[in-house]
Structure formats: structure tokens, C-alpha cells
C-alpha positions in Angstrom: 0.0 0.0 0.0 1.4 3.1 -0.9 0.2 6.6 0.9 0.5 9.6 -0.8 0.9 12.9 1.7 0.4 16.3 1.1 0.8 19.2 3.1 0.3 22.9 2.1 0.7 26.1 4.2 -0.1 29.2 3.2 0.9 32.9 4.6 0.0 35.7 2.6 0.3 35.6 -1.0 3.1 32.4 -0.5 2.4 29.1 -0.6 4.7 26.4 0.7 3.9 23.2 0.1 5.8 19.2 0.6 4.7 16.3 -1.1 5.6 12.7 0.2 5.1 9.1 -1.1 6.4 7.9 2.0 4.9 9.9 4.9 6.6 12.7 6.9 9.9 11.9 8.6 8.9 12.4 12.6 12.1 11.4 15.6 10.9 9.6 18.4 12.1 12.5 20.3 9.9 15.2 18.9 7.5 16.8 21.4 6.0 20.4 19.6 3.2 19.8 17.1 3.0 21.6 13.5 0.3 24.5 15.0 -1.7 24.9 11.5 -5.4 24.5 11.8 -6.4 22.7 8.6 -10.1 23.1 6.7 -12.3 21.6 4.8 -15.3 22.2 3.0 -18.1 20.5 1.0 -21.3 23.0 -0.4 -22.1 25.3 3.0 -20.3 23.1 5.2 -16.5 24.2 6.5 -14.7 21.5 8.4 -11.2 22.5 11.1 -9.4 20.0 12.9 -6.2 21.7 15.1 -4.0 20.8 17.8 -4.6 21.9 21.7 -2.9 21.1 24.6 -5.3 21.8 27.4 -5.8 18.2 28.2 -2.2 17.9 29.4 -1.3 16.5 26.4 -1.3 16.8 22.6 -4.6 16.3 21.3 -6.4 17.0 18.2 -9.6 19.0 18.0 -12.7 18.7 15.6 -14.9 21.7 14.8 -17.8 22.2 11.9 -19.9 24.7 10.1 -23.0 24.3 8.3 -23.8 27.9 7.8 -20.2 28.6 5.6 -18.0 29.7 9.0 -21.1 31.7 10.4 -21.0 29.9 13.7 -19.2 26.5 14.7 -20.6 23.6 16.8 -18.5 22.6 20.1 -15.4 21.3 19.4 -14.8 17.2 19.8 -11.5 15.5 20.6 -10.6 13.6 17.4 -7.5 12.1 18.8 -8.8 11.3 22.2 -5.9 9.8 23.8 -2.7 9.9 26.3 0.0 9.9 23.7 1.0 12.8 21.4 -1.2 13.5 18.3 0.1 16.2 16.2 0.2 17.0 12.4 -3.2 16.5 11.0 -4.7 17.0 7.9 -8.8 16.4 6.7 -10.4 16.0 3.5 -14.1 16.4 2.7 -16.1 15.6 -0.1 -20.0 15.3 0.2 -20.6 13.7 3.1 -17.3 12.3 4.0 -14.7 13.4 6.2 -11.4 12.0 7.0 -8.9 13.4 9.2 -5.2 11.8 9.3 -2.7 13.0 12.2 0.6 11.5 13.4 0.1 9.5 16.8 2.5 7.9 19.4 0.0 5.5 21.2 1.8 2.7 20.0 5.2 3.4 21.5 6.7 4.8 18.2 4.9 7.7 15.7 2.5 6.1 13.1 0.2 7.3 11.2 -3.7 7.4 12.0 -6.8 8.2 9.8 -11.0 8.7 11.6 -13.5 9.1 8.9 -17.2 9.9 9.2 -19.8 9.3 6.5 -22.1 12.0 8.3 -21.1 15.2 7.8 -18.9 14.8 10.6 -21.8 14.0 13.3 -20.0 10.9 14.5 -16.4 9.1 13.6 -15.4 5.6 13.4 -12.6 4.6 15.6 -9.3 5.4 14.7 -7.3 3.6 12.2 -3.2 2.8 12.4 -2.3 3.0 8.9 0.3 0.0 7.8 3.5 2.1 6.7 5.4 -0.9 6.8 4.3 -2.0 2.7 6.4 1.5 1.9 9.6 1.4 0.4 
């Protein structure tokens, strides 16, 4: 299985952006999140995930919009755990949304994808993607 990663930040009128067939290169060692705040959308509805450390730890939060960015239902941990999340990213199309972040629950940094099929109402649990088919 081969997983293709993009990431893209933009300040002003520049756009930097790093492309990866092989996922981001994180050390074991590496404590401070990537602070971006990634969106989606799909028609009226505007999607954010970020990262937030008032649980004590890195977690990753989950907004949405269904007015266009009007107002923003309460935020949901997406992440939801005691290890580190940081790094995310979410796509949208329709009524799908998937949200991929970097995780160290497992004792070394992997990635991890949670999808919903509802326009974001509820997610399935999350899902270690095998990195180990990349080469």
C-alpha cells in the first residue's frame, strides 16, 4: 500500500507546500506539534481540525460549520488519547470526512486516519495505517 501525503501552508500571497510518497519523517524524540489549523469544505459546510494542549497532552480537536464559518458547533477530541497527536490534515467531499494526524499511542509515531460518513456528526474509531508496505 502506498500513501501519498500532502501538506500545504499558506501565509500571505506564499504558498509552501511538501509532497511525500512515503509519509513525513517524525524522531521519536519530537515533542512540539505543526500549529496549522487545517479546513475543509463540501457546499455550505466548512470543516477545522487543530492541535490543543489543554488536556495535558497533545490532542487533536474537531470543529464544523454548516452555515459557511457563520458559527461553529462545540469542538470534539478527534484524537482522544494519552499519547502525542500532532500534524493533521482532513479532506471532505459530500458527506465524507477524513482526518489523518501522526500519533505515538503505539510506543513509536504512526500514522492514524478517523472518517465519518455524516457530515462529521460521528467518527469511526481510529485507524493505524500500515507504513510498513512503503519502500
Amino acid at each position: 500500500m502506498l500513501f501519498f501525503i500532502q501538506t500545504t501552508l499558506v501565509i500571505g500571497s506564499s504558498v509552501i507546500s511538501h509532497s511525500s510518497a512515503s509519509g513525513i519523517s517524525l524522531q521519536d524524540s519530537c515533542c512540539k506539534p505543526l500549529l496549522l489549523s487545517p479546513m475543509a469544505s463540501s457546499g455550505d459546510n466548512l470543516y477545522i481540525v487543530w492541535p490543543d494542549n489543554k488536556t495535558g497532552n497533545w490532542e487533536l480537536f474537531f470543529t464544523k460549520s454548516a452555515n459557511g464559518g457563520d458559527t461553529f458547533e462545540t469542538p470534539i477530541n478527534i484524537s482522544n488519547n494519552t499519547s502525542f497527536s500532532a500534524n493533521a490534515t482532513i479532506l471532505s467531499h459530500e458527506n465524507h470526512i477524513s482526518i489523518t494526524w501522526w500519533d505515538n499511542k503505539t510506543g513509536k509515531i504512526e500514522p492514524f486516519v478517523r472518517s465519518s460518513h455524516d457530515f462529521g456528526e460521528t467518527f469511526g474509531d481510529p485507524l493505524m495505517l500500515n507504513i510498513s508496505s512503503i519502500g
